[in-house]
C-alpha positions in Angstrom: -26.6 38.9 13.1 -23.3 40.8 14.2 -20.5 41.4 12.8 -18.6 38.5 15.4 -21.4 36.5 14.8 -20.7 36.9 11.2 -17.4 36.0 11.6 -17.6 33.2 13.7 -20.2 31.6 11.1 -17.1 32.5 8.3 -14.5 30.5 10.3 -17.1 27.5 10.9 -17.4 27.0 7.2 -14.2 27.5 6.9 -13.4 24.9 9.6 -15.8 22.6 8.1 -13.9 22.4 4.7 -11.1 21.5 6.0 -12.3 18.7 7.6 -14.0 17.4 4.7 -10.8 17.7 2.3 -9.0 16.2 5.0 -11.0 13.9 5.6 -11.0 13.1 1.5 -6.9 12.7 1.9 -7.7 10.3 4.7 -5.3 12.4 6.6 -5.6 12.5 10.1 -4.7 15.7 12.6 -1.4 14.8 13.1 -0.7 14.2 10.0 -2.0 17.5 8.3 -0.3 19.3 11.1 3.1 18.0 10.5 2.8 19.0 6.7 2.5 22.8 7.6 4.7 22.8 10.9 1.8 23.1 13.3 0.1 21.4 16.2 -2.4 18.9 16.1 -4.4 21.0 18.5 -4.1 23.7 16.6 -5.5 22.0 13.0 -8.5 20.2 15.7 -9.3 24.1 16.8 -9.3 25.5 13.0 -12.0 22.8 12.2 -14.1 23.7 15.1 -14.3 27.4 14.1 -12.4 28.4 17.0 -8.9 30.3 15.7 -9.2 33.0 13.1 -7.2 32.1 9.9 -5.1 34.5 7.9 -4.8 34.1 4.3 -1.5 32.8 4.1 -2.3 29.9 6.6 -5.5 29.5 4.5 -3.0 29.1 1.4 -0.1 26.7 3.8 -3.8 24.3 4.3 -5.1 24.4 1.1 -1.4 23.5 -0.6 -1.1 21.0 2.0 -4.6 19.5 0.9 -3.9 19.5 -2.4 -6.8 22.3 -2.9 -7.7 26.0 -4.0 -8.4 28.3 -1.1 -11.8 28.7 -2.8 -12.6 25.2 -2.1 -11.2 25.9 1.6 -14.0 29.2 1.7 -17.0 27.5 0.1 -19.9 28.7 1.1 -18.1 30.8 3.8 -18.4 34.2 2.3 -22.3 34.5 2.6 -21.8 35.4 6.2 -19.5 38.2 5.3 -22.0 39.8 2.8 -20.6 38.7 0.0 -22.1 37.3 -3.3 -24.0 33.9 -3.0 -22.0 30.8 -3.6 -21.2 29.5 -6.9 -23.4 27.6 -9.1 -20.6 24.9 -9.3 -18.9 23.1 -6.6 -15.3 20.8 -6.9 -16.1 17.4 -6.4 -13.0 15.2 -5.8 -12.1 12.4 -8.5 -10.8 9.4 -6.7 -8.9 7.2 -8.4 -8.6 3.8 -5.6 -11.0 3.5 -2.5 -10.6 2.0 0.3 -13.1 0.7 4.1 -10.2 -1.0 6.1 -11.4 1.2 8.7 -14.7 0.0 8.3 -15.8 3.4 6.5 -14.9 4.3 2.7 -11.7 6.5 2.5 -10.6 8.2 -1.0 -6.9 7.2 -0.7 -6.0 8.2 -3.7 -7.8 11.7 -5.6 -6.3 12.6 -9.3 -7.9 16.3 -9.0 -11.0 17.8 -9.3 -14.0 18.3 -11.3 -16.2 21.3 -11.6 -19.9 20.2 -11.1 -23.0 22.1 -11.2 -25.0 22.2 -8.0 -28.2 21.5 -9.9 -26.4 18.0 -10.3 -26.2 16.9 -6.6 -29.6 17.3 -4.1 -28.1 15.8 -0.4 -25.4 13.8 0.7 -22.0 13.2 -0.6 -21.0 12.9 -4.0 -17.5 11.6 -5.6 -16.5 10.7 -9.3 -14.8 7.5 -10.4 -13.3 7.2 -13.9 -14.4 4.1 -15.8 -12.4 1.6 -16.5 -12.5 -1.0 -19.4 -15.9 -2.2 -21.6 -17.5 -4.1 -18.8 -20.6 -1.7 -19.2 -20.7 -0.5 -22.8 -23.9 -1.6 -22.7 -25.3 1.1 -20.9 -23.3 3.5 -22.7 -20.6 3.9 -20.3 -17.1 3.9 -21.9 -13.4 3.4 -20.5 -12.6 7.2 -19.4 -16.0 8.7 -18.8 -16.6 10.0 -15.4 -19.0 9.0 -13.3 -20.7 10.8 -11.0 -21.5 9.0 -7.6 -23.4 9.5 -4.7 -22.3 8.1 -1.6 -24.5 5.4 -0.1 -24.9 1.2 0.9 -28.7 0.6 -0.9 -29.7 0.9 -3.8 -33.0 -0.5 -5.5 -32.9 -3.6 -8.2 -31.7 -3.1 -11.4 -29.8 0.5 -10.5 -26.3 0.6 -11.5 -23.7 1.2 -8.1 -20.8 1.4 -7.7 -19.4 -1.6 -5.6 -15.9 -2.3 -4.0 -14.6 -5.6 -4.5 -11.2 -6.3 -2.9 -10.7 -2.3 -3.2 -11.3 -1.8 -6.5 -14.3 0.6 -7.1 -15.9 -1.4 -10.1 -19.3 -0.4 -11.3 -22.4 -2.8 -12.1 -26.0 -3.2 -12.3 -27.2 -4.6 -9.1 -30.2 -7.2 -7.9 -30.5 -8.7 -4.3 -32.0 -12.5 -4.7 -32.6 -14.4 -1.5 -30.2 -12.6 0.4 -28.0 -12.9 -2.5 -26.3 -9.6 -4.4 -26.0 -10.1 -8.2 -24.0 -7.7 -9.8 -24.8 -7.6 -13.7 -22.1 -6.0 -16.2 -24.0 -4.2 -19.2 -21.7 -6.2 -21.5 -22.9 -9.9 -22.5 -19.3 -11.0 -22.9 -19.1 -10.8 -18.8 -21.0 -13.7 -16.5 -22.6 -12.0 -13.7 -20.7 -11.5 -10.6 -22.8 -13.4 -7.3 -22.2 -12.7 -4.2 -23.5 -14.5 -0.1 -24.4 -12.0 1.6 -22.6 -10.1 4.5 -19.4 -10.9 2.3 -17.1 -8.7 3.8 -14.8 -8.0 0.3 -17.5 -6.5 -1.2 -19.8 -3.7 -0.4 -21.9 -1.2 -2.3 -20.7 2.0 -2.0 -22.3 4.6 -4.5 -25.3 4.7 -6.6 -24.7 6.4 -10.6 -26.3 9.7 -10.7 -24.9 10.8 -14.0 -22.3 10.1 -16.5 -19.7 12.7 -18.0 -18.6 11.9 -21.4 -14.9 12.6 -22.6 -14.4 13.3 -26.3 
């Protein structure tokens, strides 16, 4: 590989961060643009790899994002011969969720969380921060994050989280004749049962781990 080639691949990367993060804001082009006095087109062409980006741009996008410039060069340095990437990567904590649009959008993210890759195998991967006793049962406690992968299925009995109204609450779930049963781990709740297709609720992450806060 080249040394353009290299740097092409670097921007790419680059590009492709940005797009996620923005994506995370639920920002669109214009919007992102505006916050660091540029054109839409110009924002569209850093996410396609196609401008070179100096490092205080780099800084104006990450502030503007609400990231590091780390986060912004993820994985990018490997095509510029530098060390491998890190063994952890920032995963967003998102504190309301929303799928007006139709897809899930983080509206809301209080910060970050460092997470080891060893943690996450494919796909996309938030945290949520739980909220009141609903599932002591499992040993999940108010404040604990909760590490989440992205996805609509999950099998029987698997705890998900599940947005109801827009709040992200998080249950045990079973599927009975086309009807979704979501099970609190707490005996003092009645199970929450759903028709199917109801468009207010909808499964968006399955558990994958649980970080405890002394």
């Amino acid at each position: 590989m080249t040394g353009l080639d290299e740097a092409k691949n670097f921007y790419k990367i680059v590009g492709q961060n940005i797009k996620k993060y923005r994506d995370l804001r639920n920002y669109s082009l214009q919007v992102l643009a505006e916050k660091i006095g540029i054109t839409k087109k110009t924002v569209q062409r850093y996410e396609h790899g196609e401008h070179k980006i100096d490092m205080d741009r780099l800084k104006e996008l990450a502030d503007a994002l609400e990231v590091t410039v780390n986060q912004l060069t993820e994985g990018a340095y490997t095509y510029l011969g530098e060390p491998a990437e890190s063994e952890n990567v920032s995963l967003p904590i998102v504190g309301k969720i929303s799928c007006g649009s139709g897809r899930v959008a983080y509206e809301s993210i209080e910060g970050y969380e460092s997470t080891p890759r060893s943690w996450i195998n494919g796909g996309e991967y938030f945290y949520l921060r739980a909220k009141g006793d609903s599932m002591n049962g499992a040993r999940i406690y108010e404040g604990d994050l909760l590490l989440i992968r992205k996805q609509e299925e999950v099998e029987d009995g698997e705890i998900a989280a599940v947005l109801i109204d827009d709040e992200a609450v998080l249950k045990k779930v079973y599927k009975q004749n086309g009807t979704l049963v979501l099970q609190s781990a707490n005996t003092n709740y009645p199970p929450i049962i759903c028709g199917s297709g109801e468009a207010n609720i909808r499964i968006i992450g399955k558990l994958k781990k649980v970080v405890i806060n002394f």
